[in-house]
TORDRENTOR-792810 format. One record per residue (C-alpha): x, y, z; residue in three letters. Coordinates in pm, 1 decimal. Layout:
<pts>
[[X, Y, Z], "ala"] ...
</pts>
This chain:
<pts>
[[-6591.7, 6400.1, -2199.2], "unk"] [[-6626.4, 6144.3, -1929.0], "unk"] [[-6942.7, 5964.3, -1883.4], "unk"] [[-7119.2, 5951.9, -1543.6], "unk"] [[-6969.8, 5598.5, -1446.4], "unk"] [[-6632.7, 5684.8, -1539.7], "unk"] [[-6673.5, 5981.0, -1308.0], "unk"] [[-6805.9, 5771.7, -1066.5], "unk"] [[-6527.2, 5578.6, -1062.8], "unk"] [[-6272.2, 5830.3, -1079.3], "unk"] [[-6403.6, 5963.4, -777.7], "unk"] [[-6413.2, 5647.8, -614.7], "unk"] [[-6060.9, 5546.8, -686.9], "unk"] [[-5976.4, 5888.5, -557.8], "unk"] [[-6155.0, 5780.5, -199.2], "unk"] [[-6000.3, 5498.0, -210.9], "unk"] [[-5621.7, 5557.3, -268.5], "unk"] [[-5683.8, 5839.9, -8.7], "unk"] [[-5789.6, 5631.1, 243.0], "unk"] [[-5499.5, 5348.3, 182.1], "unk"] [[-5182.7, 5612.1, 121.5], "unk"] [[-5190.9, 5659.2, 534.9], "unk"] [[-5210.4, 5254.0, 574.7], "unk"] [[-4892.5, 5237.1, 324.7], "unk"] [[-4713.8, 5511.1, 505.5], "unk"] [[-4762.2, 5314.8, 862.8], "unk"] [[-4621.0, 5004.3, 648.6], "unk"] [[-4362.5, 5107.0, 495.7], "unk"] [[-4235.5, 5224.5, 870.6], "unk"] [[-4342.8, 4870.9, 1064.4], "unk"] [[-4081.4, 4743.0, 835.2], "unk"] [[-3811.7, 4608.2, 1015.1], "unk"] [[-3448.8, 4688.5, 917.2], "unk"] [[-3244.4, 4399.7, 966.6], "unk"] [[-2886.4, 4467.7, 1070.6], "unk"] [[-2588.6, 4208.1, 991.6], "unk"] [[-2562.1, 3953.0, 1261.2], "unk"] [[-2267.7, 3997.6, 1523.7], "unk"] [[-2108.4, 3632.7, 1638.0], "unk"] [[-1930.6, 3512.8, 1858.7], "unk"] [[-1668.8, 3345.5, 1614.4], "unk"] [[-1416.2, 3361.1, 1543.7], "unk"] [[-1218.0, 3551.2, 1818.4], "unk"] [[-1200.5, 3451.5, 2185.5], "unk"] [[-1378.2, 3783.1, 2277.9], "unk"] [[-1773.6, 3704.0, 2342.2], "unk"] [[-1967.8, 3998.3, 2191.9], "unk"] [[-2157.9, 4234.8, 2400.5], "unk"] [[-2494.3, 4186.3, 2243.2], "unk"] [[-2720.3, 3929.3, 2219.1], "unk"] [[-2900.2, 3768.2, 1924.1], "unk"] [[-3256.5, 3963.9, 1897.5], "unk"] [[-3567.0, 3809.3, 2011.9], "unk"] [[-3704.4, 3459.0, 1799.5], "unk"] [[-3396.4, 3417.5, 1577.4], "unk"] [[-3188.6, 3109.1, 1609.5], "unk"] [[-2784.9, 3204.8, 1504.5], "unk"] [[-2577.3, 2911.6, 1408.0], "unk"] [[-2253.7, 2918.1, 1437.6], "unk"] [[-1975.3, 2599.5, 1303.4], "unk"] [[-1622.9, 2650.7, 1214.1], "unk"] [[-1314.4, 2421.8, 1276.8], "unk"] [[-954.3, 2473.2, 1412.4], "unk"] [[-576.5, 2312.0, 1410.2], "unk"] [[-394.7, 2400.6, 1746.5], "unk"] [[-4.7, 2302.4, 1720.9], "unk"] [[259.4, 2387.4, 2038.8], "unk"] [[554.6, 2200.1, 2184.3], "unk"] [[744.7, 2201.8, 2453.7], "unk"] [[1022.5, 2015.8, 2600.3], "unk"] [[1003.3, 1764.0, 2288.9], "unk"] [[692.3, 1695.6, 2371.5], "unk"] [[416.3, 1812.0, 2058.8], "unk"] [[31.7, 1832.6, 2142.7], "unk"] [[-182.6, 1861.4, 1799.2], "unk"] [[-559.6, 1910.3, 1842.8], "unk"] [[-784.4, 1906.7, 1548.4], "unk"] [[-1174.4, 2030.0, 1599.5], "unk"] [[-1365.3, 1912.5, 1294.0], "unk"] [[-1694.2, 2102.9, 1426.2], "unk"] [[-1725.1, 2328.8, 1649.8], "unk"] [[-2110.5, 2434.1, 1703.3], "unk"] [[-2274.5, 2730.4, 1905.3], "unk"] [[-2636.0, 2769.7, 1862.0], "unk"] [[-2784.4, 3102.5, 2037.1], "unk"] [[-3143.8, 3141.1, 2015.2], "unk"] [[-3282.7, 3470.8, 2138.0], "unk"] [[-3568.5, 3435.6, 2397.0], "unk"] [[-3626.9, 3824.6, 2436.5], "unk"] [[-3457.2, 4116.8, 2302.1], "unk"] [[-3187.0, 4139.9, 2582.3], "unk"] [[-3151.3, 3717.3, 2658.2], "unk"] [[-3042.3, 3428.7, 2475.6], "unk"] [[-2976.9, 3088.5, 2524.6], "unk"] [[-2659.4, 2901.2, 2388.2], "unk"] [[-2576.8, 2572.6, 2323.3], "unk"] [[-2208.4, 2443.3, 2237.4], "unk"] [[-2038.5, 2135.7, 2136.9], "unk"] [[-1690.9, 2038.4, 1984.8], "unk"] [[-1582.0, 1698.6, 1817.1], "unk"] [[-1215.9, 1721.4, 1853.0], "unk"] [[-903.9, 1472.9, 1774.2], "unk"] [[-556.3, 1504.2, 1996.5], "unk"] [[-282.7, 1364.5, 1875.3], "unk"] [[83.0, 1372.4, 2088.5], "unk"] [[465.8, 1357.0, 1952.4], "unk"] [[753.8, 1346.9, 2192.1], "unk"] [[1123.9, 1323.5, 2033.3], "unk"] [[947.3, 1295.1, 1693.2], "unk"] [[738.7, 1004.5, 1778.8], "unk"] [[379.0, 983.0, 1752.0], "unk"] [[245.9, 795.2, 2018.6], "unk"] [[-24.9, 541.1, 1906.9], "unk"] [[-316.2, 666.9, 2170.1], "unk"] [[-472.6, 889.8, 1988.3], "unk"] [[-738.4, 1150.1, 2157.4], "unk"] [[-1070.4, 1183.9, 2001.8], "unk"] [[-1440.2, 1239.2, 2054.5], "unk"] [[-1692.0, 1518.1, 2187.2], "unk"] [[-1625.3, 1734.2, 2423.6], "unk"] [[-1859.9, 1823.7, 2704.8], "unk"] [[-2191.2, 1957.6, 2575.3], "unk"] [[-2206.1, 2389.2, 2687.1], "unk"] [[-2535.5, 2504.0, 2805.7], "unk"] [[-2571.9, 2875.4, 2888.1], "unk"] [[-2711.7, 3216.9, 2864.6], "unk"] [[-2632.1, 3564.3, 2763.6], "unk"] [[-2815.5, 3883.4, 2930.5], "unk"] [[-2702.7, 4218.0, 2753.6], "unk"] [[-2771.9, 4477.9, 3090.4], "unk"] [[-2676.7, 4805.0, 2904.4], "unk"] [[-2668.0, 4974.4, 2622.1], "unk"] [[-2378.8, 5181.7, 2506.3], "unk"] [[-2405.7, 5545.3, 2569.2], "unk"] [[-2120.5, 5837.0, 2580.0], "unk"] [[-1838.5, 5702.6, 2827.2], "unk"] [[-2055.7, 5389.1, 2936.3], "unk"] [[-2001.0, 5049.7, 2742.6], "unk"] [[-2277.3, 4781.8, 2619.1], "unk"] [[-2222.6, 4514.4, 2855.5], "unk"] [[-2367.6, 4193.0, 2896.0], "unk"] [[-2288.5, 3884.8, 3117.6], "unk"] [[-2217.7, 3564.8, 2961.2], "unk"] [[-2223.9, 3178.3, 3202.5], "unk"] [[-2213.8, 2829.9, 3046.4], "unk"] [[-2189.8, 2511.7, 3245.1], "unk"] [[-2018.2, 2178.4, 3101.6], "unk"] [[-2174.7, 1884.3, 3134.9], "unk"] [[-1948.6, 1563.9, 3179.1], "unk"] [[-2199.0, 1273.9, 3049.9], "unk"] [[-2233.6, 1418.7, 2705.3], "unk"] [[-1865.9, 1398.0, 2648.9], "unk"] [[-1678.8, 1153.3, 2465.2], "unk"] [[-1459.0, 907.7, 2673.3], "unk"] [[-1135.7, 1040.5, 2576.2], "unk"] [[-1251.2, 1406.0, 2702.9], "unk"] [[-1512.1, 1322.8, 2998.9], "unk"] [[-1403.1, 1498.8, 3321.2], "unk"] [[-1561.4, 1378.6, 3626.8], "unk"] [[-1700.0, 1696.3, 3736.5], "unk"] [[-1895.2, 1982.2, 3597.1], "unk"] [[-1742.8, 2272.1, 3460.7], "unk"] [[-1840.0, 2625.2, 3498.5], "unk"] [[-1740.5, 2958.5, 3332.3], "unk"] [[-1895.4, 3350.2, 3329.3], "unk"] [[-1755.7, 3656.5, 3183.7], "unk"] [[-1831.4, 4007.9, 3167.3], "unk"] [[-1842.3, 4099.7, 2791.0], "unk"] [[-1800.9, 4527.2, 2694.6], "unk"] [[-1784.3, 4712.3, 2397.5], "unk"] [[-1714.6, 5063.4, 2268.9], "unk"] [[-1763.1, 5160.7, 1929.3], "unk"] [[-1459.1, 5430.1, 1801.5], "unk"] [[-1586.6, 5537.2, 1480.4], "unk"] [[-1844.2, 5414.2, 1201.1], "unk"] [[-1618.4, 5118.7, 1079.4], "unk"] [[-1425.2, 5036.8, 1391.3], "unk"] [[-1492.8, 4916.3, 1818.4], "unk"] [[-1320.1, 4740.0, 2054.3], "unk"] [[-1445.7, 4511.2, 2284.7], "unk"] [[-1305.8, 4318.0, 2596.4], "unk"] [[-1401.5, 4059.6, 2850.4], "unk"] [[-1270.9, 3982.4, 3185.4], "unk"] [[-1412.4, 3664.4, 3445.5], "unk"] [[-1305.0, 3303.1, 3534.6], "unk"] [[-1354.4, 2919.9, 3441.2], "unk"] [[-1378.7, 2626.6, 3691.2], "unk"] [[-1289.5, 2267.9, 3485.9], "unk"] [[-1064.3, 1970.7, 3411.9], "unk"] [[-1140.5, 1806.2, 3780.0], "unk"] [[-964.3, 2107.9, 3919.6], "unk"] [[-1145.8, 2344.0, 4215.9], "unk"] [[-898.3, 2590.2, 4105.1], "unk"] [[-1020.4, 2894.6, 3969.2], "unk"] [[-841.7, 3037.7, 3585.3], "unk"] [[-928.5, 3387.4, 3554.0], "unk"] [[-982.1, 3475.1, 3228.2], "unk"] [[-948.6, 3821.4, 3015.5], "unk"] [[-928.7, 3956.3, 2639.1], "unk"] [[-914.9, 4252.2, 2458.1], "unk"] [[-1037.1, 4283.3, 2069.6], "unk"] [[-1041.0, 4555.0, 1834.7], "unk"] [[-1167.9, 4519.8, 1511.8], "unk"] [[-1234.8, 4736.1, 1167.2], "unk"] [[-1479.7, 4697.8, 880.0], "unk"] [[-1279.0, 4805.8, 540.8], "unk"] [[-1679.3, 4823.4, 381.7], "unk"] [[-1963.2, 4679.1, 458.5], "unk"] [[-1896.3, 4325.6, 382.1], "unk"] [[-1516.0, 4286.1, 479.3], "unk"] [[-1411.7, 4298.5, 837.3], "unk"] [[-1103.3, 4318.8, 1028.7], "unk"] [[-1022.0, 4208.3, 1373.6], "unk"] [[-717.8, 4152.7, 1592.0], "unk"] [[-700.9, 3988.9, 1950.0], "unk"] [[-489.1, 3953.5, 2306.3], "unk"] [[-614.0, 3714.7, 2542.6], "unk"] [[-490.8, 3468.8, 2812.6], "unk"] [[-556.2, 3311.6, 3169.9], "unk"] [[-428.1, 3312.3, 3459.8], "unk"] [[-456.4, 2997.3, 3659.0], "unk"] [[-437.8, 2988.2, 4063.1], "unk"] [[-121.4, 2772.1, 4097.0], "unk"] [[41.3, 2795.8, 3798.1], "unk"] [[235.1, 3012.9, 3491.7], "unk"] [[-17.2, 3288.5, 3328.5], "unk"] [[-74.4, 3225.8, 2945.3], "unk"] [[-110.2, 3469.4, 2638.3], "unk"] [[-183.0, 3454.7, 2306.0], "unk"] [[-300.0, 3641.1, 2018.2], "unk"] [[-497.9, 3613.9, 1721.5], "unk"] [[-633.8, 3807.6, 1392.4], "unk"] [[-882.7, 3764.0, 1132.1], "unk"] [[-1124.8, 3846.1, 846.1], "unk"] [[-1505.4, 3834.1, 825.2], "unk"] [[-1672.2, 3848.4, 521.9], "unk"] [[-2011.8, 3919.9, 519.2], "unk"] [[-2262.1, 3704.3, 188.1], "unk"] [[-2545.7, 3887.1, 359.9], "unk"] [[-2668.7, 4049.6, 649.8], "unk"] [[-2704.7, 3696.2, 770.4], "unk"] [[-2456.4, 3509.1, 643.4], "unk"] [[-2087.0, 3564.8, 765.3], "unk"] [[-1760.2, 3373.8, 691.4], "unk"] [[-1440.5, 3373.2, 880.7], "unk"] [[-1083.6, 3280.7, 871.4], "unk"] [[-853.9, 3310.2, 1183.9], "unk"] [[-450.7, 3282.9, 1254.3], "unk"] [[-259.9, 3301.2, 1594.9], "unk"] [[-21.3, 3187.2, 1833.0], "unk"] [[128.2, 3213.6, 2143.8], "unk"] [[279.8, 3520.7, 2284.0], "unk"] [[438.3, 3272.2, 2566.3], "unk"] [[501.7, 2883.6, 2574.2], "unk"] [[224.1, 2685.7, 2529.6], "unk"] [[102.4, 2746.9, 2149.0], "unk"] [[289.6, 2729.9, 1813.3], "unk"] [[36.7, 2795.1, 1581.1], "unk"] [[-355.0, 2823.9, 1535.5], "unk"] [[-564.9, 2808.6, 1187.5], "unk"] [[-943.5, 2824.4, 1252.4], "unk"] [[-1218.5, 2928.8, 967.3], "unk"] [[-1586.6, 2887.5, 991.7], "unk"] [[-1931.2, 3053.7, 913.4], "unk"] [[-2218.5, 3169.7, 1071.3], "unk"] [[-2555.7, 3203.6, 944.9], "unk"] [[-2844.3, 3394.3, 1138.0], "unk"] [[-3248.6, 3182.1, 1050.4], "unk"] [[-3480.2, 3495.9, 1102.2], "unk"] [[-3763.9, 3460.8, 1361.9], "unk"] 
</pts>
């Protein structure tokens, strides 16, 4: 038999573990499920959504661009490339991006001595996701950056600021693929010419940590020949925020021999 206290205390523990079994409930659903973060690396394509409200995404790879033309060979080689997009509310995030790149330049088989290298200009923009995907109509956001000359090396300062905005879209096809395309135009290299800009993604996850993607894209500048190129890649997800990546491409037209990129992204939770 129990004694009074233990009864007492039985009943008390009772109270008590009715009382706190709603507060665990209500817990267990605040708790936030965090889905795997979507970059912008390492396709051309800028995703349709944005980087959710207080989390800073970091985003660094590095690239080898080869092409030649006319005997002439143009080799750039991008040690870092950073993006940093920090999400100020659920729908908008600011980005930061900045390259340290080295050019080198081969004509006949000769490397010439001047060699290219330093930062590029410093890109400051935003990203505002304006819908959400539903039925027939695509998540869409609108993406702008602006160059900025004086934080450029010499070897890559222009004189004037440079401006670019796209109109990113995506549509999801099944559970484990999408596509996703952009279309707008960039202003740069001294030039007041516009280069209208487009690409066209579609990518496939073969399980939740490996990820597929393959790529068209191009420009076509005001006074001169339109370019194309194309790209593919894997993604391999360590965890929900942490994402490797290894591209390969090339030219569909003159311009680009070959392109190697591979870099990683990592996601610091607000």
């Amino acid at each position: 038999m129990y004694k009074l206290t233990e009864i007492a205390f039985l009943r008390i523990a009772i109270v008590i573990t009715s009382l706190l079994a709603p507060i665990g409930s209500a817990a267990q659903e605040d708790i936030e499920v965090v889905e795997p973060l979507v970059t912008d690396r390492p396709d051309v394509t800028e995703a349709s959504s944005t980087v959710r409200k207080g989390a800073l995404q970091i985003e660094v790879g590095a690239f080898y661009v080869s092409g030649e033309e006319d005997g002439v060979k143009e080799e750039t080689l991008a040690y870092n490339t950073t993006l940093l997009r920090y999400g100020i509310l659920d729908n908008f995030e600011f980005r930061l991006g900045w390259n340290f790149e080295e050019g080198r330049t081969t004509i006949n088989g000769m490397e010439l001595d001047n060699i290219s290298s330093g930062f590029s200009p410093l890109l400051a923009g935003i990203k505002v996701q304006v819908t959400e995907e539903k039925g027939f109509i695509p998540e869409v956001a609108m993406v702008g950056h602006i160059y900025l000359p004086f934080t450029a090396g010499s070897d890559y300062r222009p004189e004037t600021t440079g401006v670019d905005f796209r109109v990113a879209a995506s549509h999801t096809l099944s559970e484990d693929s999408g596509i996703g395309y952009n279309l707008g135009a960039s202003w740069g290299n001294d030039s007041p010419e516009a280069n209208y800009l487009y690409s066209f993604s579609y990518g496939h996850s073969f399980s939740n940590r490996i990820g597929f993607y393959a790529e068209v894209y191009g420009d076509f500048p005001e006074n001169s020949s339109a370019n194309h190129y194309w790209d593919a890649g894997l993604t391999y997800l360590l965890s929900n925020d942490l994402q490797l990546d290894a591209t390969v491409g090339s030219g569909i037209n003159k311009g680009q021999d070959i392109l190697l990129s591979a870099g990683v992204s990592y996601r610091i939770p607000k």
